[in-house]
VOPA-585920 format. One record per residue: z, y, x of N, C-alpha, C in turn. Coordinates in steps of 0.02 Angstrom, whole numbers, plus 50000, padded with zeros to 5 digits. Layout:
N
ZYXZYXZYX...
//
This chain:
226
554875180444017555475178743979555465171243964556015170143971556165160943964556445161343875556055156143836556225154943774556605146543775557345150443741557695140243749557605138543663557445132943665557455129743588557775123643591558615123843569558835117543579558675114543518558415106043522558435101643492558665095443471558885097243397559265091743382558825084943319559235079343341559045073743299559505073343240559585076043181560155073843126559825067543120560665064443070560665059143062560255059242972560045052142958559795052542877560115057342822560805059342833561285060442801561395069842800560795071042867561105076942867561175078442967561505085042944561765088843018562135095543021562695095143043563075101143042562915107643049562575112643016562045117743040562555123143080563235122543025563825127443067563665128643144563985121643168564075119843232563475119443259562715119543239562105119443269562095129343292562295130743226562095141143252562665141843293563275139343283563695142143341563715139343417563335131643428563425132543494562465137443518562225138743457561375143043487561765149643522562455153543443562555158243473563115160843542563395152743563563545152943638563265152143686562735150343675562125150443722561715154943733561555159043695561365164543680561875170943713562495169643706562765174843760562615170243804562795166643827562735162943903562195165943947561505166343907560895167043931560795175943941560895178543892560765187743874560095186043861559885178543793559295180243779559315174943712558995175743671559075170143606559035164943614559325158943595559185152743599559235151343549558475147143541558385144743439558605136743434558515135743350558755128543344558135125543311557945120043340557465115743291557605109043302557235105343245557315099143225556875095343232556815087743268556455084743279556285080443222556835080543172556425075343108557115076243065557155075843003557405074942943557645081642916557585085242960557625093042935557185098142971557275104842938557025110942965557305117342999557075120643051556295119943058556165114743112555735114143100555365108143165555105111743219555055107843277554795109043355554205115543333553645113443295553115114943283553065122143233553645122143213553855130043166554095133843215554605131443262554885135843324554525138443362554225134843383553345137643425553085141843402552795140943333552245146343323552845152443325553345151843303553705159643297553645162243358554015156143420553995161543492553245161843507552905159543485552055159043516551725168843486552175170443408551935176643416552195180943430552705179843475553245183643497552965185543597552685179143605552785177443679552475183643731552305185843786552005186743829551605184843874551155185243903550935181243949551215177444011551645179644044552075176544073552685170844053552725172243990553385168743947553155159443945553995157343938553625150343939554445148543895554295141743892554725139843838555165133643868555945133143858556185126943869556485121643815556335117643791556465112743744556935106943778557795110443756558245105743770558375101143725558485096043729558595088043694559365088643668559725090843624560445088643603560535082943592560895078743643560905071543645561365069043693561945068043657562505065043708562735057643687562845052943741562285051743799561435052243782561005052943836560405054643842560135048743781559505053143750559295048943696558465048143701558215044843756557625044643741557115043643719557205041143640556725043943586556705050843582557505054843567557225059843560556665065243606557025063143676556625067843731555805066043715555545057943709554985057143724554585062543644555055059543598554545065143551554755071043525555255074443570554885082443597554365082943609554505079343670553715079943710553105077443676553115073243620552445072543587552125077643541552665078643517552755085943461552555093443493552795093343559552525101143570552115099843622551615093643618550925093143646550635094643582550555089443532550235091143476550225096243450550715101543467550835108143446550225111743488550245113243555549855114443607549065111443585548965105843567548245104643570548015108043512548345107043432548235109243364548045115443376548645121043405548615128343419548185131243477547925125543499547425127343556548085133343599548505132743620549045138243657549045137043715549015141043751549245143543826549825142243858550545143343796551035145743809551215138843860551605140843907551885137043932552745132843902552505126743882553215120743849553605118343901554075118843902554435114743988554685108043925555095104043961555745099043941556185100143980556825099943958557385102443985557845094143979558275093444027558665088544037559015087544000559235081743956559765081343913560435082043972561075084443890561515088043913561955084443964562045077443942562435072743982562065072344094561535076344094561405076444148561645082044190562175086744165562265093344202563015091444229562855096344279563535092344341564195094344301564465088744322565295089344303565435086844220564785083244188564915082844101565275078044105565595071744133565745065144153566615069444134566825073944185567275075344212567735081044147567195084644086567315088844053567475082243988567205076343976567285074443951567985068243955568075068044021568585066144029569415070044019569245075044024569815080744019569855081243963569345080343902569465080843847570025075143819569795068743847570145062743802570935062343854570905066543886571605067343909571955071143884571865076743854571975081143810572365080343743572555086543716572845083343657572455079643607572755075543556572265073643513572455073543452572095072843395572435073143325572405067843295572965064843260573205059043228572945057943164572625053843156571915052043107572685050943034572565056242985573015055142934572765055742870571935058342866571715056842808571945051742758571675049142694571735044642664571305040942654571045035642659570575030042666570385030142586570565034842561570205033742462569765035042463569185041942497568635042042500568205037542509568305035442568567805029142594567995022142542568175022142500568175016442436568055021142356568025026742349567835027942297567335026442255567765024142187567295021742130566735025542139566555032542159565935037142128565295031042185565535027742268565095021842278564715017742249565155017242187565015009442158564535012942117564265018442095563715018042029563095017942042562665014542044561945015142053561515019542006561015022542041560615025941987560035022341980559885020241922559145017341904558735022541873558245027441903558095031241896557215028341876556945031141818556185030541808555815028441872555955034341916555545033341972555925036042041555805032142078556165034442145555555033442175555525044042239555075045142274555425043942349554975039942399555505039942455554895043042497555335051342515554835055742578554955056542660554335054842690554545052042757554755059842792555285058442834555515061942865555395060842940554905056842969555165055643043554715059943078554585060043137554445065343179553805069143155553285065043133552825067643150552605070443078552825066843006552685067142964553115074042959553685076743005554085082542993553575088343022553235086943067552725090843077552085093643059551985089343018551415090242982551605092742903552255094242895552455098442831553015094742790553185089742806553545084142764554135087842739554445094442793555105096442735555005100742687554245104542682554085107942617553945103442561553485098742572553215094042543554225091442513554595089942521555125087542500555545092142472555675098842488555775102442449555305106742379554755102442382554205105542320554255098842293554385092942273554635088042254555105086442205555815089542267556495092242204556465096742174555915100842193555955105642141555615104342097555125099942092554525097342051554995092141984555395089042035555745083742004556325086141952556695090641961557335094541906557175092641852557675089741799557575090541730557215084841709556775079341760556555072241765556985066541777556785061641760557165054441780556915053941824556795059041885556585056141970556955055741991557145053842061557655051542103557115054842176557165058242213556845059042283557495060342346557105055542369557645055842435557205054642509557305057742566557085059642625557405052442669556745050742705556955044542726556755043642818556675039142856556525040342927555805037242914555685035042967554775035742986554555028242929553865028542920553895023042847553145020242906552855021142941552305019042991551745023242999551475022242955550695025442969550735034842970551265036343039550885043243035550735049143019549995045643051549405051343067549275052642993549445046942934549255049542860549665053542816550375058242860550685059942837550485068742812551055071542793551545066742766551525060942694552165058642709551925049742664552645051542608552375048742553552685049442500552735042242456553255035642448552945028142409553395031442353553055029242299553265031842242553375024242202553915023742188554335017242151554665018742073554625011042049554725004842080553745004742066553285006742045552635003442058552435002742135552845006542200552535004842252551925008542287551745013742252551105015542267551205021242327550895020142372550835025842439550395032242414550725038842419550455043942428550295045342508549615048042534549675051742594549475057542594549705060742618549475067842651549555072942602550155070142583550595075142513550895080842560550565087742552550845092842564551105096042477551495100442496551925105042446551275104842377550665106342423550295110242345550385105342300550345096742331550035091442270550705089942256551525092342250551975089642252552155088442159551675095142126551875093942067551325089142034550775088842044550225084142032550535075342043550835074842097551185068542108551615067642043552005070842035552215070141987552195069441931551745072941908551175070441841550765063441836550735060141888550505052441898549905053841937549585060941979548995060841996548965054042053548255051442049548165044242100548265049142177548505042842211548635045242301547875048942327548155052842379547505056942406547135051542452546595051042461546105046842527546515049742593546775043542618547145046042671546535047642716546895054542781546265055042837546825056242907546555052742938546775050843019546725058743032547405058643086547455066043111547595063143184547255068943222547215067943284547885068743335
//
């Protein structure tokens, strides 16, 4: 059995989950077989959550395809798929067989589907431009402390969206401010947590230490992950 896991990159802001389950569940008829959704960074689940599910699902014969949602082709994202469900593979010591699948802009005739589109009817942009200037822009929050939690690939793999949801939850009812951010550098010491305005780097803040952080506990001894 062939397992598809399409993957998407949201933006800082977010990602349409609607439109993420409904094109899985047209694909999913397409196929007459499930096709899951995971996330390469700023949300969940990640490459590395999708896996282990089909990993205890799989067969011996079964193998897996990891499509790239990326129009035009985005090769960050493809390359760290592919870093993510190696590291998945070496961590899990697994068998299973990972393919990469071609981003979408490479399947015949997308040039031609996309052209038919902008020939097509279209809808006349009539919103009101008040949103995009609303006063609620202009207010800054000066919050006690603002936590900024890394979201980028790898730190998403190593736990970063529990670790961020044990945070806000840690945080309710505080003058914290936590907000989910893209890759901050170092990693292998993730996930990474700078806790402001003092500046100070947390590493390798999983969920358990999320309420301890918060109490002022000092950063953990970061340790290199392979």
């Amino acid at each position: 059995m062939r397992h598809v896991v399409l993957v998407a990159r949201p933006t800082p802001s977010g990602v349409d989950e609607r439109s993420l389950a409904a094109l899985a569940a047209a694909v999913t008829e397409a196929l007459g077989a499930p096709a899951r959704i995971a996330h390469l960074d700023q949300a969940d689940p990640s490459v590395a959550a999708v896996l282990d599910e089909i990993a205890g699902l799989a067969g011996p014969q079964d193998d897996v395809v990891l499509v790239p949602l990326a129009l035009p082709a985005d090769p960050y994202l493809r390359n760290w798929i592919a870093r993510a469900a190696a590291h998945w593979r070496e961590s899990r010591a697994s068998e299973l067989l990972v393919r990469l699948g071609p981003p979408p802009v490479t399947a015949p005739g997308m040039a031609e589907v996309i052209a038919e589109l902008a020939r097509g009817e279209a809808t006349p942009v009539a919103v009101s431009p008040a949103a995009f200037r609303s006063p609620a822009w202009s207010v800054r929050e000066d919050p006690a402390r603002h936590l900024l939690v890394c979201r980028g690939p790898r730190c998403t793999v190593y736990g970063a969206g529990a670790t961020h949801r044990a945070l806000a939850a840690a945080a309710r009812g505080q003058d914290v401010l936590v907000t989910p951010v893209g890759c901050l550098g170092p990693c292998n010491l993730g996930p990474l947590v700078i806790d402001n305005p003092a500046g100070e780097w947390h590493e390798s803040v999983d969920a358990d230490r999320a309420g301890a952080l918060l109490e002022g506990a000092p950063p953990a001894v970061g340790r290199r992950r392979a």
